[in-house]
C-alpha positions as CSV (number, residue, x, y, z in Angstrom):
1,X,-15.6,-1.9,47.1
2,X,-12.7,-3.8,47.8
3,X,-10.8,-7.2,46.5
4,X,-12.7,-9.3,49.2
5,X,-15.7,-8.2,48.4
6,X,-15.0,-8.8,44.6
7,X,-13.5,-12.3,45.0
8,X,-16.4,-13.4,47.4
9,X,-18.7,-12.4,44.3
10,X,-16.8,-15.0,42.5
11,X,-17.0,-17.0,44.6
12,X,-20.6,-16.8,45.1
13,X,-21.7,-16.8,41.6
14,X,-19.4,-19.6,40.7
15,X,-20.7,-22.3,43.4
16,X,-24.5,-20.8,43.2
17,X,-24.6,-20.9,47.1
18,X,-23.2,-18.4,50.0
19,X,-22.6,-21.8,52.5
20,X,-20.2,-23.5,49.9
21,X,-18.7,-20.3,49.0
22,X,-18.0,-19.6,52.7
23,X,-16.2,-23.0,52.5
24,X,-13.8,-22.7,50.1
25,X,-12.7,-19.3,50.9
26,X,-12.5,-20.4,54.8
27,X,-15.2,-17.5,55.7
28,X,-18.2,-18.3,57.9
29,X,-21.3,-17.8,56.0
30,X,-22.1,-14.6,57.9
31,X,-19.3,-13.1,56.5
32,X,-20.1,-14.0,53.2
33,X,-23.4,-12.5,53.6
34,X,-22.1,-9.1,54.9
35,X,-19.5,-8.8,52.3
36,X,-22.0,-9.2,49.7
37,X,-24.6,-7.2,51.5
38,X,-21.9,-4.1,51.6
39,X,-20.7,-4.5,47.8
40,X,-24.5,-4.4,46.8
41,X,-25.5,-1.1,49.3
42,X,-22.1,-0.1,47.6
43,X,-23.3,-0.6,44.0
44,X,-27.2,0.1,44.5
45,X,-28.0,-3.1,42.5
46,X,-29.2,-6.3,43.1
47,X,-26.5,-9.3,43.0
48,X,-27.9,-12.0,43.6
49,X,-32.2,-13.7,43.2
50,X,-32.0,-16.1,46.2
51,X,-35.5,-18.3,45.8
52,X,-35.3,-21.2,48.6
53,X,-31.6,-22.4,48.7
54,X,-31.0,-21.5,44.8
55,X,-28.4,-18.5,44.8
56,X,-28.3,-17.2,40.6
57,X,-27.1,-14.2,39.7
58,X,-29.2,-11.3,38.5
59,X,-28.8,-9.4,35.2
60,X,-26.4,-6.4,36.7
61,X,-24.3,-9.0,38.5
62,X,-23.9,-10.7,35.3
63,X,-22.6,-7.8,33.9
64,X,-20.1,-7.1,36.6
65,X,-18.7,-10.8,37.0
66,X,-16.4,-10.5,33.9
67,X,-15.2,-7.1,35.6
68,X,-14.7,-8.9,39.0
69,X,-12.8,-11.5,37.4
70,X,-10.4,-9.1,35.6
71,X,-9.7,-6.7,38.6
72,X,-8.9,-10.1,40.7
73,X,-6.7,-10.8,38.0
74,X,-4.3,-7.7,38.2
75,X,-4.7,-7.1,41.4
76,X,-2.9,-11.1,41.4
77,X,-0.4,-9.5,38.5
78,X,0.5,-6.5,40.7
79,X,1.3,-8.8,43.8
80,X,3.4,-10.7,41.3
81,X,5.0,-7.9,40.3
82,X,6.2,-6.2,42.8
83,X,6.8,-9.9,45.1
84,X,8.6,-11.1,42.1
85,X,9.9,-8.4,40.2
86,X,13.3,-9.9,39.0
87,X,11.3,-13.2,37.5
88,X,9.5,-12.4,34.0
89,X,6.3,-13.3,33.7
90,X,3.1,-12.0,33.1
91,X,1.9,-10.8,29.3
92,X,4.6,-9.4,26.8
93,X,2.6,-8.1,23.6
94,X,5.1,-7.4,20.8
95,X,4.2,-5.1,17.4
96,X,6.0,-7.2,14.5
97,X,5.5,-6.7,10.4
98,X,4.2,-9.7,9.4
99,X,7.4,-10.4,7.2
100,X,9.5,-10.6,10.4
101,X,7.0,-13.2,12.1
102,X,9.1,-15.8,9.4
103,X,12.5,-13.6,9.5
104,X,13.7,-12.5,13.0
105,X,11.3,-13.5,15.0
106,X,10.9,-17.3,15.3
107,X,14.4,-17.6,16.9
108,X,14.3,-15.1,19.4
109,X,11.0,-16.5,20.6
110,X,11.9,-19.4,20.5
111,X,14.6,-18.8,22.8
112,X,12.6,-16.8,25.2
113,X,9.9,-19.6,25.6
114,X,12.7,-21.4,26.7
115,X,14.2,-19.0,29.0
116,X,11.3,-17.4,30.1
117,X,8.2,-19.8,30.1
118,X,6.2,-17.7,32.9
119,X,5.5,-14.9,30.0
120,X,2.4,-15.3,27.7
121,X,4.3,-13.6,24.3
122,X,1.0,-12.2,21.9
123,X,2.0,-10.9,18.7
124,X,0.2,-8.3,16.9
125,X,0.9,-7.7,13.5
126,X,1.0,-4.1,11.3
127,X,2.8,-1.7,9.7
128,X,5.6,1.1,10.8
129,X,2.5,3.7,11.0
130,X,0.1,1.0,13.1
131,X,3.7,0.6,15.3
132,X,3.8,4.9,16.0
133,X,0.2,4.9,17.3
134,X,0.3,1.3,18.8
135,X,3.4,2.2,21.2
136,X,1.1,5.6,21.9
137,X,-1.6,4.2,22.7
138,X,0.1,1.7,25.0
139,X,-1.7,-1.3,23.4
140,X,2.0,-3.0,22.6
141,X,5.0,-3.1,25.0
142,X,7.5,-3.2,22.2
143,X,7.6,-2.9,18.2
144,X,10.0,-4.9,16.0
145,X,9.8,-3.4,13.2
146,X,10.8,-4.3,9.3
147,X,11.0,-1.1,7.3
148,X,12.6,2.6,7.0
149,X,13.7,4.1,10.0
150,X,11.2,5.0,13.1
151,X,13.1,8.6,14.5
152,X,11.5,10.2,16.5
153,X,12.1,11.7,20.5
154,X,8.9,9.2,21.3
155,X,10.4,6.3,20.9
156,X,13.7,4.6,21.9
157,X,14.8,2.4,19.6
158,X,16.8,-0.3,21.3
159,X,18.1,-2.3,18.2
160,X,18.6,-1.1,14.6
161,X,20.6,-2.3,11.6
162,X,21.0,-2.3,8.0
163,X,18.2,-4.8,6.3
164,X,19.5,-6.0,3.2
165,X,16.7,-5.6,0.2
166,X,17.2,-7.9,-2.8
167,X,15.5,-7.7,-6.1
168,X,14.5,-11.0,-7.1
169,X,13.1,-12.8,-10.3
170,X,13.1,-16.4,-11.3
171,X,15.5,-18.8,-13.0
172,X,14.9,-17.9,-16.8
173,X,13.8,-14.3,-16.2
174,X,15.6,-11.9,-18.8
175,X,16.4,-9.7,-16.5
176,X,18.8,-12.3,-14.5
177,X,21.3,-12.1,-18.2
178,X,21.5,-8.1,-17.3
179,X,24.8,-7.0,-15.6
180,X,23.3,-4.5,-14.1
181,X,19.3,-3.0,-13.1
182,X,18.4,0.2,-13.2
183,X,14.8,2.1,-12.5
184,X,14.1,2.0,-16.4
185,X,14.4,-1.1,-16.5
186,X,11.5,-3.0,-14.9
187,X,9.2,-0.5,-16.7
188,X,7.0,-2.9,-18.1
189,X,7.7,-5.6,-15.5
190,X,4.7,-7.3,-13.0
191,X,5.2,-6.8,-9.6
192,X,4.6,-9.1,-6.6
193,X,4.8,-7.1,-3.7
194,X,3.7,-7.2,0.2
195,X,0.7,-5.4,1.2
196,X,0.4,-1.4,0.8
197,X,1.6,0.0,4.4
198,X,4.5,-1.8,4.1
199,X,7.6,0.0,4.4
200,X,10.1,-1.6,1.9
201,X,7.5,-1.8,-1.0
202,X,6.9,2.1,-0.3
203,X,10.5,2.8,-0.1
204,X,10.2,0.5,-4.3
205,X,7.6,2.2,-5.2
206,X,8.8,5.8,-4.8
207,X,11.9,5.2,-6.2
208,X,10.3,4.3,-9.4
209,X,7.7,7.1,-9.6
210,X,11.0,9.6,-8.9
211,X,12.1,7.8,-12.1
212,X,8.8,8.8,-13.7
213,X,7.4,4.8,-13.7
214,X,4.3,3.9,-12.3
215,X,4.9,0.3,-10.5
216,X,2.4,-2.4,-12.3
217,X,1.7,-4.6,-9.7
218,X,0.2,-7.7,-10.4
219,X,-0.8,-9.0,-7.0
220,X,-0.2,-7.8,-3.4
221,X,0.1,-10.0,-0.1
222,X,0.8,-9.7,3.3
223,X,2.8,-13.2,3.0
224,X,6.3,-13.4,2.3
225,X,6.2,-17.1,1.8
226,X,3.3,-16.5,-0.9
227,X,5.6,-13.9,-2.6
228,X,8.1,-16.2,-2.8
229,X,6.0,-18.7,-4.1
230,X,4.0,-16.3,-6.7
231,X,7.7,-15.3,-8.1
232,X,9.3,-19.0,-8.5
233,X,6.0,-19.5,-10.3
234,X,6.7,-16.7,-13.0
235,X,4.0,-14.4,-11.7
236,X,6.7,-11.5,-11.8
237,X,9.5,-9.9,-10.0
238,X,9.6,-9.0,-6.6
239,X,11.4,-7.4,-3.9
240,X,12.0,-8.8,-0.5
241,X,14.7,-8.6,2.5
242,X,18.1,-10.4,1.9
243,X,17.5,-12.8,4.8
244,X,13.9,-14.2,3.8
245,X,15.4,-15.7,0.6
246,X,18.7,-16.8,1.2
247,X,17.2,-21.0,1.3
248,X,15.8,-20.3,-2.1
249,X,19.1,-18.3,-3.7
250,X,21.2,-21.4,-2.7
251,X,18.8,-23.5,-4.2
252,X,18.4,-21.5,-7.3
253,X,15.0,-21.4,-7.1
254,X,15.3,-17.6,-6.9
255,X,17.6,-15.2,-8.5
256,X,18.8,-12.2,-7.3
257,X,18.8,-9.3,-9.9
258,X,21.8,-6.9,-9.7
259,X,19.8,-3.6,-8.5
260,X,21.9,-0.7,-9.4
261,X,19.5,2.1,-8.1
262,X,18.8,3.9,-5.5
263,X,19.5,2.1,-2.0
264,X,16.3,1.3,-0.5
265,X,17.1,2.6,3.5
266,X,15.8,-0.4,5.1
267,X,16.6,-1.3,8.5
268,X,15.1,-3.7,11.1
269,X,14.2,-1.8,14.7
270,X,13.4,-2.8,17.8
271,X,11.5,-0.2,19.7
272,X,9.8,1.1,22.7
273,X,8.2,4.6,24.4
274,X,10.1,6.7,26.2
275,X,7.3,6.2,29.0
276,X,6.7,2.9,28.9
277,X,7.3,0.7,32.2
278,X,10.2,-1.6,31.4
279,X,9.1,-4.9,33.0
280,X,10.9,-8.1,33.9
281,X,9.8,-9.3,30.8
282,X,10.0,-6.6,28.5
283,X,13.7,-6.5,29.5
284,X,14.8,-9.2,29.0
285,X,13.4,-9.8,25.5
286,X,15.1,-6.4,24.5
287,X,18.0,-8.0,25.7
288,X,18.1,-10.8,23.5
289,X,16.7,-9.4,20.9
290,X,19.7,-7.5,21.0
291,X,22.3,-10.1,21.8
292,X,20.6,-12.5,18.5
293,X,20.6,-9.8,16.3
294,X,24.1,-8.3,16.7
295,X,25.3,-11.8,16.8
296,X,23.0,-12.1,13.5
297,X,25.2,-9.2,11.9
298,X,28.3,-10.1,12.7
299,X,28.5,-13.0,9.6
């Protein structure tokens, strides 16, 4: 089979008749009728019922429209591609932690849309282990990721830097008088933490049990905004990345809590595989991701 024959399919089932689908692709109608004919001798199915002048499609070439339609589609991609291939555009599927989506993220997309408004951006969200077998597997084109460090001879990593963690409790908390926190003391202190697969609250949670303390968590949510929320409202302490609370430090509706233990080894990453095509548009966001964020660092 070939693209003709495929798009002449389309064109077929979509107008219900071979004469008007010979008109809008500028065919005659034999040719319609031939292409079809091959693709079906091709196949060894049936197409299309054809009862008087009514064309419908039959059950197997109901089942291959949807596949028509997608080869049609990147078989238009590829032309793109390789027509076009300084422009970006096409699909850019990023990997982000959830965290970052209302961190790093909204600005550098935000600036991309503008730049770049030919690329459809799709965001799927997960952890640093969903990001290893995500970039693997090829079902995202690049990870930003929130949490300790990605190394590995897979992966490039095309941004990284320090992260910032900050303990956190509300305004009255006892804890804010202390000069300075250690392990010990948040023994007997609730917990509102991000959701388990995350890489900071692991990074938490194993300091303490090294300490011999078993976190009590009292709740658990993938939203940063909620934690933030939950801990102004005197649900507990929490612990969250310098840069998703500094609005609420300012404002004192958060206070950061003098940690004195063990550094947490966070850093933000930006990665890719070592195999992995570097499009137009992949490019360029790794670009500005990179020009944002070291721009970000320097203050």
């Amino acid at each position: 089979m070939d693209f003709k024959q495929l798009n002449t399919f389309i064109a077929v089932s979509k107008y219900q008749s071979f004469t008007e689908a010979a008109h809008s692709l500028n065919y005659a109608q034999s040719t319609v009728t031939t292409q079809i004919k091959i693709l079906e001798e091709e196949l060894q199915i049936k197409l299309f019922e054809r009862i008087g002048k009514k064309v419908t499609l039959t059950y197997e070439g109901k089942k291959l429209l949807p596949y028509a339609k997608q080869m049609i589609k990147l078989s238009n991609e590829i032309k793109k591609v390789v027509l076009d291939d300084e422009k970006p555009s096409g699909t850019l599927t990023i990997g982000a932690a959830e965290s970052l989506c209302v961190i790093r993220l909204p600005e550098i997309l935000k600036e991309y849309r503008r730049l770049y408004p030919d690329v459809e951006v799709s965001l799927k969200f997960g952890s640093c282990a969903d990001f290893r077998h995500f970039l693997k597997d090829n079902i995202i084109d690049v990870a930003f990721s929130l949490g300790t460090k990605i190394d590995s001879n897979e992966f490039i990593s095309e941004v990284e830097f320090d992260e910032p963690m900050i303990l956190l409790a509300y305004p009255d908390h006892p804890l804010v008088k202390k000069e300075k926190i250690y392990p010990e003391d948040i023994v007997e202190e609730p917990l509102v933490l991000t959701e388990m697969g995350c890489s900071y609250r692991a990074a938490f949670e194993n300091i303490l049990r090294s300490y011999n303390i078993k976190p009590k968590l009292v709740l658990e949510t993938g939203s940063v905004q909620a934690i933030k929320q939950f801990t102004m409202s005197r649900l507990g302490i929490t612990l969250l990345p310098k840069v998703a609370v500094e609005e609420e430090i300012k404002n004192g509706k958060l206070i950061p809590l003098n940690w004195c233990g063990p550094d947490f080894g966070i850093i933000s990453q930006v990665l890719y595989h070592k195999d992995k095509w570097i499009s137009p548009a992949l490019n360029a966001f790794l670009k500005l991701s990179k020009k944002i964020m070291s721009d970000k660092d320097k203050y």
